[in-house]
Structures are given as structure tokens and as C-alpha cells.
C-alpha positions in Angstrom: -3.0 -31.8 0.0 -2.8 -29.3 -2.7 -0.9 -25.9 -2.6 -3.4 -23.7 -4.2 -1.6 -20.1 -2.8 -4.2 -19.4 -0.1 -2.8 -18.4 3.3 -3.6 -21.4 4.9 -1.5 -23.0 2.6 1.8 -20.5 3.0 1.6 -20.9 6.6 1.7 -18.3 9.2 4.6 -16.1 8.4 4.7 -15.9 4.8 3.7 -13.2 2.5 1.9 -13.7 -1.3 4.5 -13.2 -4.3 3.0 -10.0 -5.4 3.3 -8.2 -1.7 7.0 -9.3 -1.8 7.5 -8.1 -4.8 5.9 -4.6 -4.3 7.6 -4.5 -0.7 10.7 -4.8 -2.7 10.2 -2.0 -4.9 12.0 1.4 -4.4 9.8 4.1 -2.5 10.1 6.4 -5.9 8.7 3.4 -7.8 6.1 2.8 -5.6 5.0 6.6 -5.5 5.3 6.5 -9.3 2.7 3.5 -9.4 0.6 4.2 -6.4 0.6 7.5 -6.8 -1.9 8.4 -9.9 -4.0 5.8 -8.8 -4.6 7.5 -5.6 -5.3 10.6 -7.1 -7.9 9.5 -9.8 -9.0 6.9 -7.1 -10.0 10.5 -4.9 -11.0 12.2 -8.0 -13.9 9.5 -8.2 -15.0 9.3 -4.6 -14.9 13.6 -4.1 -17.1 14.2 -7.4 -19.2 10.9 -7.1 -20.0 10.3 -3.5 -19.4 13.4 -2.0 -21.0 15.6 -4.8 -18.0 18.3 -5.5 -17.5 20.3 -8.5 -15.1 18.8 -10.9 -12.1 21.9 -10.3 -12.5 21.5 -6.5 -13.0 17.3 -6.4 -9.7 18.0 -8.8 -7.6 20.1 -5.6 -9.2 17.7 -2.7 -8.0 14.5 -5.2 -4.6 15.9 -5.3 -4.0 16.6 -1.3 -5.7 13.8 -0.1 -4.3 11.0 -3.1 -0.5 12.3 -1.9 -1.3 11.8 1.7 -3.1 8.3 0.6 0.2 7.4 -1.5 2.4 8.8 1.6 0.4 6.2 3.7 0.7 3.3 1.8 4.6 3.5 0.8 5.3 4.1 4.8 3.2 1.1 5.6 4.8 -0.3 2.9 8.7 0.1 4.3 7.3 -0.3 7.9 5.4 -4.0 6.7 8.9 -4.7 4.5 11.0 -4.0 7.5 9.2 -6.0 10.4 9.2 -9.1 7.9 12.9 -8.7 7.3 13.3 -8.4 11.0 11.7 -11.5 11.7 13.5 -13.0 9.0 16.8 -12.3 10.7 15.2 -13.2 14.5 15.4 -10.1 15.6 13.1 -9.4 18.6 9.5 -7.8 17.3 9.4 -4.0 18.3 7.5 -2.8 21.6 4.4 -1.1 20.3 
């Protein structure tokens, strides 16, 4: 059988190349990726979708693209920290 990447091929426990290699990434670096991408990412949906003036889709795409970036760099270390607890056997912790 051929290892084309997909999941079924990795197996069960094992992450794609890229999310390892973002999970590895220092938090600042992260933030300084993810973090303008958020940002235009809100820009888009508040003056598209939910019909706001440029200046105030501007403000709402500022707060709510650093709260976005804050999320995904803390799932980020949470995701990179349960998979290097499993790597070491460490019991999984009580949710």
C-alpha cells in the first residue's frame, strides 16, 4: 500500500509535518504570523457579511483578530503539550 500522507496512512497518533512544525514555533512567531491574518481575516467578515463601516469593521477587526490569534497560539501550546505528553507516556489529563 502506498503512503500518500493522509491520516489513515500516519496512523492514529501522529500529526501532519506542517502542524508539527507550526506547534514547534515560538508563541511570538506564531503571533507574528497568525496574527495579521486574523486581523484582515475580521476586517473582511465585519465589512462584508456583517455590513460595518470601514473605520468601525477596522476597531471590531483589531479586538476580535487579537482575541482569534490569542486562541489559536493557546490551543496551539495546549495541542503541542498533550502530544509531547503522550510522547513521553505520561497519563492524559482529567478533563
Amino acid at each position: 500500500m502506498r503512503d500518500d500522507g493522509t491520516a489513515a496512512d500516519r496512523g492514529r497518533g501522529d500529526a501532519p509535518a506542517l502542524l508539527l512544525w507550526w506547534e514547534a514555533r515560538h508563541p511570538a512567531l506564531q503571533i507574528a504570523l497568525v496574527g495579521p491574518i486574523s486581523v484582515a481575516l475580521m476586517w473582511v467578515i465585519h465589512i462584508g457579511p456583517l455590513n460595518q463601516p470601514l473605520g468601525r469593521g477596522l476597531g471590531y477587526a483589531a479586538f476580535w483578530g487579537l482575541v482569534l490569534t490569542g486562541l489559536i497560539v493557546a490551543a496551539s501550546r495546549a495541542e503541542h503539550a498533550r502530544r509531547q505528553a503522550a510522547r513521553r507516556g505520561d497519563p492524559p489529563a482529567p478533563r
